[in-house]
N, C-alpha and C positions, 0 to 999 in steps of 0.2 A: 401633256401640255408643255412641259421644260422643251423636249425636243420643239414642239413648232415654237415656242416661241424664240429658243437657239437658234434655228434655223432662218427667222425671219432678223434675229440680231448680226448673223451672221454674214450674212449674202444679201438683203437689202441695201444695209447702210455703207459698205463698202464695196466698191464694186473690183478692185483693183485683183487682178490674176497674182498667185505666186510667180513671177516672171520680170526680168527685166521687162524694162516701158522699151518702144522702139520711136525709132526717129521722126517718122513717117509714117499712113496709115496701109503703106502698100504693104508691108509684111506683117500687118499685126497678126493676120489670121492664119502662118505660118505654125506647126506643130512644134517647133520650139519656142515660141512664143507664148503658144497658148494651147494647150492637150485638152483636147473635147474630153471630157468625164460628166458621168451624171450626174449631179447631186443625191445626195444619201438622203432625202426629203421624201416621204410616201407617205400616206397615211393610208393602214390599215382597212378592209372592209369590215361594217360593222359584223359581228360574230353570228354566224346564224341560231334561230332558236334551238335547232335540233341539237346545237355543241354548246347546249348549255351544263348549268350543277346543278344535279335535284338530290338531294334528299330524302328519301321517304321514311327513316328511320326517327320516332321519336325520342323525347328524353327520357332515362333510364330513368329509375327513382333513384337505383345506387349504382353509378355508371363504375365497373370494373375499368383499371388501367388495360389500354391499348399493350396487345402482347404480339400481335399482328398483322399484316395487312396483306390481303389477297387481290388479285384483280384476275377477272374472268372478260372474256370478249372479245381481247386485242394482248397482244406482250407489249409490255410498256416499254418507251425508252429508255436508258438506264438513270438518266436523268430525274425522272417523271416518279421512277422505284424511290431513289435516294431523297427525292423532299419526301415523300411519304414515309420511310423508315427514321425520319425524325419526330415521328407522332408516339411513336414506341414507347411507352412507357406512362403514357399523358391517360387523362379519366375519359372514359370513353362518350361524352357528354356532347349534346347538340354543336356547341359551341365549337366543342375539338374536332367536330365530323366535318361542321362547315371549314374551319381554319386548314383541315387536310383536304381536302377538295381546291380551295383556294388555292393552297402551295401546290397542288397536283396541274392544277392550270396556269400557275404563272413557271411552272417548269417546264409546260408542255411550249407553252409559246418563247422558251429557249432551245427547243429541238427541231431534230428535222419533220416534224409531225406536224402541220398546217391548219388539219379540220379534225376536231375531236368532242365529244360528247362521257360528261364526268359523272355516274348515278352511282349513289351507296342508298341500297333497295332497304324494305324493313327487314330487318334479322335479330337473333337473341344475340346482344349485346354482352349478357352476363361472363361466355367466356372470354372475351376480350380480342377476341379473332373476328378481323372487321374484313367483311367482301366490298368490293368495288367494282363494279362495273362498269368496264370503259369501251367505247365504241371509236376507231379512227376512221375520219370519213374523206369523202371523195365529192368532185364536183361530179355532176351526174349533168348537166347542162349549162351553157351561155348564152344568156337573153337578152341582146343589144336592143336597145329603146332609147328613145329623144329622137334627137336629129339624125334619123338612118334613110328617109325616105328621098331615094332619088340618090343617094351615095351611094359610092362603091366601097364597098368593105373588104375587099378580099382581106387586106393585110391584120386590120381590125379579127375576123372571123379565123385565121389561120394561127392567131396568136391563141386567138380565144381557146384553140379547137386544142393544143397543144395540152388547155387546164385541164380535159377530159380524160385524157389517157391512161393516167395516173388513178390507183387506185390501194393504199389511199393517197391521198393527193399531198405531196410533199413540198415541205416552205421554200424550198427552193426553187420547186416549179411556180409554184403561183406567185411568190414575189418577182421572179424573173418575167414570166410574161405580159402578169399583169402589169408590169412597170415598165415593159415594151411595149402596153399598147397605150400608158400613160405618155409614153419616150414620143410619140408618132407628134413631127411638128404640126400644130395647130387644132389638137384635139387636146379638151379637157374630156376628165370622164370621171363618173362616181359612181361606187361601186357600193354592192349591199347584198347579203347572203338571203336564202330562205330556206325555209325546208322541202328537199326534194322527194320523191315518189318512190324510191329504192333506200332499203335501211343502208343508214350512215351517208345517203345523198340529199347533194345539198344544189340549188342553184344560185350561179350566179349572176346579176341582174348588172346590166354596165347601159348607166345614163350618156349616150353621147352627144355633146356641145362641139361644136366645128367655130374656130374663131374665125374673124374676120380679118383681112390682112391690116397690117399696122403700118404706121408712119412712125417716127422715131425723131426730134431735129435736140440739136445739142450747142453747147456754147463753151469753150474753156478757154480763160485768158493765158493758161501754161502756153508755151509754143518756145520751140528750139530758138537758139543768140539769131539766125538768119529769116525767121518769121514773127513780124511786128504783129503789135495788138491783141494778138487774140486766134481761133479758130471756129469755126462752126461745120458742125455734121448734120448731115441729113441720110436719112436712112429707109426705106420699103422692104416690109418683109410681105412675103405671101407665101401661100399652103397650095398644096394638093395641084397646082399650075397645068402639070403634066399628068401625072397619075399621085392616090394615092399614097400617104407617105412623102411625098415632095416638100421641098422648100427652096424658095428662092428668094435673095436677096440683089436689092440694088442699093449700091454707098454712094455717097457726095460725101468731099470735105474741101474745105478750101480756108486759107487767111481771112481775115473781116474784107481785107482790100482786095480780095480777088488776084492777087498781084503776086503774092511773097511765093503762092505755092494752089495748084486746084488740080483734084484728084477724084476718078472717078473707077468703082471696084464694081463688080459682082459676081456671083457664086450660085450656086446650085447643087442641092443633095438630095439624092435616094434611097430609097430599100435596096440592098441587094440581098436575096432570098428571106428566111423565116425566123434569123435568129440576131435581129437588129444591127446585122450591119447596115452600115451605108458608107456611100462614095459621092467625095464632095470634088467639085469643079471651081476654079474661081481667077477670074484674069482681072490687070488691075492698069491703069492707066495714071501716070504722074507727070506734071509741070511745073516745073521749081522757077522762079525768077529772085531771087532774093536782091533787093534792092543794094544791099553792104556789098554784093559781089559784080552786081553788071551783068553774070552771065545767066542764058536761058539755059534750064538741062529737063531732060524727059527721061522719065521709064517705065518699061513697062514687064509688071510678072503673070505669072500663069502659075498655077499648081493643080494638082490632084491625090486627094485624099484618101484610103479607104479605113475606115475605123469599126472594132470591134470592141461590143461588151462583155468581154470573160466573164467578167460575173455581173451581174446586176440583182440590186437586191434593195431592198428599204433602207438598210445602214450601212452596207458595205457595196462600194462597187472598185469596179478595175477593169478600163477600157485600153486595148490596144491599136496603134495606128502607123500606118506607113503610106507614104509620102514619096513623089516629085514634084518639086517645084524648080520653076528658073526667075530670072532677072536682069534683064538688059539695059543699061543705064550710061548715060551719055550725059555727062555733065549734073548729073541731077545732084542734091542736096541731100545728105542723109545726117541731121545735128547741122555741126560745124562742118563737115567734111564736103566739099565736094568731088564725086568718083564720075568715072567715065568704066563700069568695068558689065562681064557676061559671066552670072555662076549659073551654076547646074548642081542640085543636091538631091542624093537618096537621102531619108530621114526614117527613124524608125521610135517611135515614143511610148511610155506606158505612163497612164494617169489612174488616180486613186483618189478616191474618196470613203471617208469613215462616220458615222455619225455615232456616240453614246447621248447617254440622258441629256449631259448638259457643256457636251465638247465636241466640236467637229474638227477632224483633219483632214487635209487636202494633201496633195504634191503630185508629181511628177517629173518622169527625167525622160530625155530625149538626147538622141545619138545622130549626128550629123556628117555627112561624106561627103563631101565636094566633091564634083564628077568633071575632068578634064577633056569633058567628050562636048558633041553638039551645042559645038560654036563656043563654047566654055572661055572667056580668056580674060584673065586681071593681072594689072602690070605688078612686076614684080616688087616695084618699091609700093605697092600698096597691098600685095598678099600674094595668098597660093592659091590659085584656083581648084587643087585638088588636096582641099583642106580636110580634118576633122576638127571635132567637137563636142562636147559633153554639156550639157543643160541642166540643171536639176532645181526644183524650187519643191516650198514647201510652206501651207498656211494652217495655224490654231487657229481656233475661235476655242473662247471659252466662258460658258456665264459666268456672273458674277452677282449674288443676290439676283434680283427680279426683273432688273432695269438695267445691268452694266453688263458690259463684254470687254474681255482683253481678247484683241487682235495681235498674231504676231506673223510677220512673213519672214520669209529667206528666200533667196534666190541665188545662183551660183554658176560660172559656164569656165570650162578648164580647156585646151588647147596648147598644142606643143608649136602649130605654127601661125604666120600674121595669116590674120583673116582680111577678106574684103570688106568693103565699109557695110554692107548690107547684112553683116554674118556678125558682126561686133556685140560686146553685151554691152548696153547701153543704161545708167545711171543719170537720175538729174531729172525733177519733175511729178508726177500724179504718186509714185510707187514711190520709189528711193530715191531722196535730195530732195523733199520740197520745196527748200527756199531757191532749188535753182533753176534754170531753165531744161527744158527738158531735151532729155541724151548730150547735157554740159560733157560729159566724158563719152568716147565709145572708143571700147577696149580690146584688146581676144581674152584677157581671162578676168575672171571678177568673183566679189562676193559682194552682195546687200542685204541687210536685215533692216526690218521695222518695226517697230510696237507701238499699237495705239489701245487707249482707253476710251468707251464711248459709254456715255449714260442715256437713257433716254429717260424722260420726263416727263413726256404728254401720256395721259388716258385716253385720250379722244382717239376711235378705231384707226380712223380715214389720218390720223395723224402722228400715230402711236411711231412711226419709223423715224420720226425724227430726234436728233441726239445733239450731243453736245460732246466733245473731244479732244483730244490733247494725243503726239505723240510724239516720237523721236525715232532716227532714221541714222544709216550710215552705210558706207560702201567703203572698198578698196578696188581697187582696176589696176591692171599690168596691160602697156603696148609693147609686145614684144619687139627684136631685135628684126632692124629690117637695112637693103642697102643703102647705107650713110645716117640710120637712126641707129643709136647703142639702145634703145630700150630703158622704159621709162614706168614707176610707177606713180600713180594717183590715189587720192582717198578725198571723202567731203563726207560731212554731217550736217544734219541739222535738227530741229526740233521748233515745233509749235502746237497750234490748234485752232479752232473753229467749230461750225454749226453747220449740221445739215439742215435742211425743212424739208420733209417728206410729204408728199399727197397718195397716200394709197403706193401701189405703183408706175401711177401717170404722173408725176411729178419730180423732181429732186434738183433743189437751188443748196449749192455750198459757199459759202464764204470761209476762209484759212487765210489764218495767219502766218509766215512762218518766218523763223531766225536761224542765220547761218551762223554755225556752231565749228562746223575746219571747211575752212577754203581748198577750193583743187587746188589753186597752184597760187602763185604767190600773187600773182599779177590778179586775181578774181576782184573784181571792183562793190560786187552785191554785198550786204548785210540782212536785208530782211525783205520779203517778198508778201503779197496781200494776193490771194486765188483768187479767182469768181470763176465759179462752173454753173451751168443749169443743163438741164435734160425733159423734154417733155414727150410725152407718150401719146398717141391718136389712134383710136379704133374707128376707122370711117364707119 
């Protein structure tokens, strides 16, 4: 229970990536921006009967001390031996037979042992030499039921088919696939053992629910010095479009006034073969007008993804990905800045996730190449188009009593030359600088950290994600040395808080407070800033 409830204090109430914020929404979905990784969230299928504890040895009258432990059936892991050789010595009494069995099964489920069955049969007790009969077992079959009729499963049935091979069936295979056929966008599924037909076989029974595409629309008063009032998103996701395994998104974003700035993205991803990769697509269209400036500017990027899960697991994962994308921009508005430039980047990232009882880690780092090829060109006083770069960010969560979580992020990007306005690390806004406007600085190198406290206080299920919180923030930024700039550093803090109100996960209105605590630069006019976000969720 500590883990889902960690995991729902974790990842609901905050939605913000270890990652600088960016300027604009045309690069958010960029791999240094944001490293696709799974969440370390799984829950377990219930245990089948057959890997149950029995017992059939009664109570002694005069239970001799435990002088040994044998196990016949299976060779234990070494694991699985060493809780058992801590009973050595103890009376060999119902109570110590169950308490060894127990420690034999919460060892086993720290190994690489998946499906097992724990029996100490009746025997004479008197000498103190106790048998153990242990069975490790195997999936023997996969029985997709729900929603299968009229669907095509291949990808579902290839995963599945993966749990059968293995004999006996090891934690690593089944958390990996089963968690790849969890992974598959827009299937839920629930999972439950039984007892199979072949000794130490077990099946496995997977419920599947197919969702229905979603609508997504959102509101955040944040928005960079050259976009007034406010912003709103709109968003369409849909499954399976093309084949199994698909997903496909369409973005909207624009100012309240349709004016300052309107932007429209979408993306599309696949399976490629059996072992959860996929390769995502995503080109993006942007129209900047900022009223402070006069001028109209456009851009437009493309990318392509391919991402892999080295390991996937219930608590541990670690996904790799590599990357082209470009960006052609003409006047457009990226913050404060406006660029006219054309980059080209190979990108190559690795993302991680950790989850224990009652802490999860996240992070990731991502490696950046400017490419001075195909059409590639930014003017010299604003960067090098055949830049590098280093990314690296990194988020705790961790309980706190029953109800509270400390939140902390980091984020970092290092660089030896100017970057173009589009490759900057950018501070000020949702992540790092609340009280300021968002990307007030964009840099080539940086550092930001955060810390937030959130409590939550409601009981009520449909309302349990809502909290109340406090934090504090800070950054440093470096512009490096460019023709007729000597190079320049920045820094800003700030600290506040506010309330989320949560609905399940169809809902979430924030209001923040927040107070500037170090100005960027001398001239900063702000002191304190008041957010309003909301987000709502639609299942047509």
């Amino acid at each position: 229970m500590c883990r889902i409830s960690l995991g729902a204090l974790a990842l609901a109430g905050f939605a913000g990536a270890a990652g600088a914020q960016t300027s604009t929404p045309i690069d958010r979905e960029r791999v240094d921006r944001a490293q696709p990784v799974a969440p370390a969230v799984a829950e377990e299928p219930a245990q089948a009967p057959a890997a149950a504890i029995r017992i059939a040895t009664g109570e002694a009258a005069d239970a001799a001390p435990i002088r040994s432990v044998r196990f016949e059936g299976s060779d234990v892991p070494a694991i699985v031996a060493g809780a058992a050789r801590t009973f050595i010595g103890r009376p060999a009494s119902r109570a110590t037979l169950q308490g060894l069995a127990d420690a034999m099964s919460r060892a086993y489920g720290r190994s690489p042992v998946a499906l097992f069955t724990i029996a100490i049969p009746e025997q004479d007790l008197a000498s103190g030499d106790i048998l153990v009969m242990v069975a490790e077992g195997h999936v023997e079959a996969v029985v997709l039921t729900g929603e299968v009729e009229g669907r095509a499963l291949e990808l579902v049935t290839a995963y599945a088919d993966r749990l059968t091979r293995e004999r006996p069936t090891s934690r690593r295979v089944l958390e990996r696939h089963l968690s790849l056929i969890r992974d598959i966008p827009g299937l839920t599924t629930r999972a439950r053992l039984e007892m199979g037909d072949t000794p130490g076989g077990v099946r496995l029974i997977l419920a599947l629910d197919y969702r229905r595409p979603t609508l997504s629309f959102s509101f955040d008063n944040r928005t960079t010095r050259l976009v007034r009032d406010g912003q709103v998103q709109a968003s369409a996701r849909g499954y399976g479009l093309l084949r199994e395994g698909d997903e496909t998104q369409v973005n909207a974003a624009a100012s309240v006034d349709f004016d300052d700035y309107v932007y429209l993205g979408a993306s599309h991803s696949t399976p490629v073969g059996r072992e959860g990769t996929r390769l995502a697509g995503s080109v993006g269209y942007l129209v900047t007008r900022p009223a402070a400036t006069g001028r109209t500017g456009e851009a437009v990027s493309f990318g392509l993804v391919l991402t892999h899960p080295l390991i996937r697991a219930y608590r541990r994962n670690l996904s790799l990905s590599f990357s082209f994308d470009g960006l052609d921009s003409r006047n457009a508005a990226f913050g404060a800045l406006i660029a006219t430039e054309r980059t080209r980047a190979l990108r190559a990232a690795a993302g991680f996730s950790e989850l224990a009882e009652r802490r999860t880690l996240s992070g990731g780092v991502t490696l950046s190449q400017g490419l001075g090829l195909f059409g590639a060109d930014v003017a010299e006083v604003i960067g090098d188009a055949a830049f590098f770069k280093i990314n690296g960010r990194a988020a705790l969560d961790q309980a706190l009593g029953r109800r509270a979580v400390l939140r902390l992020r980091g984020a970092g990007q290092w660089t030896n030359d100017p970057l173009p306005a589009a490759e900057r690390f950018g501070v000020g806004g949702a992540e790092y600088g609340r009280a300021f406007e968002t990307a007030v600085l964009g840099a080539d190198r940086g550092l930001a950290g955060l810390a937030e406290l959130a409590w939550r206080p409601l009981r009520v299920p449909r309302l349990a994600g809502s909290e109340l919180y406090g934090f504090a923030d800070l950054a440093a930024v470096r512009l490096l040395e460019r023709p007729g700039f000597a190079g320049q550093d920045f820094d800003l803090a700030s600290a506040g808080g506010g309330v989320r109100f949560a609905w399940a996960d169809r809902a979430l209105l924030e209001l923040e407070y927040a107070r500037v605590v170090d100005r960027p630069f001398e001239a900063y006019a702000g002191d304190w800033r008041i957010s309003v976000a909301w987000r709502l969720s639609l299942r047509p």
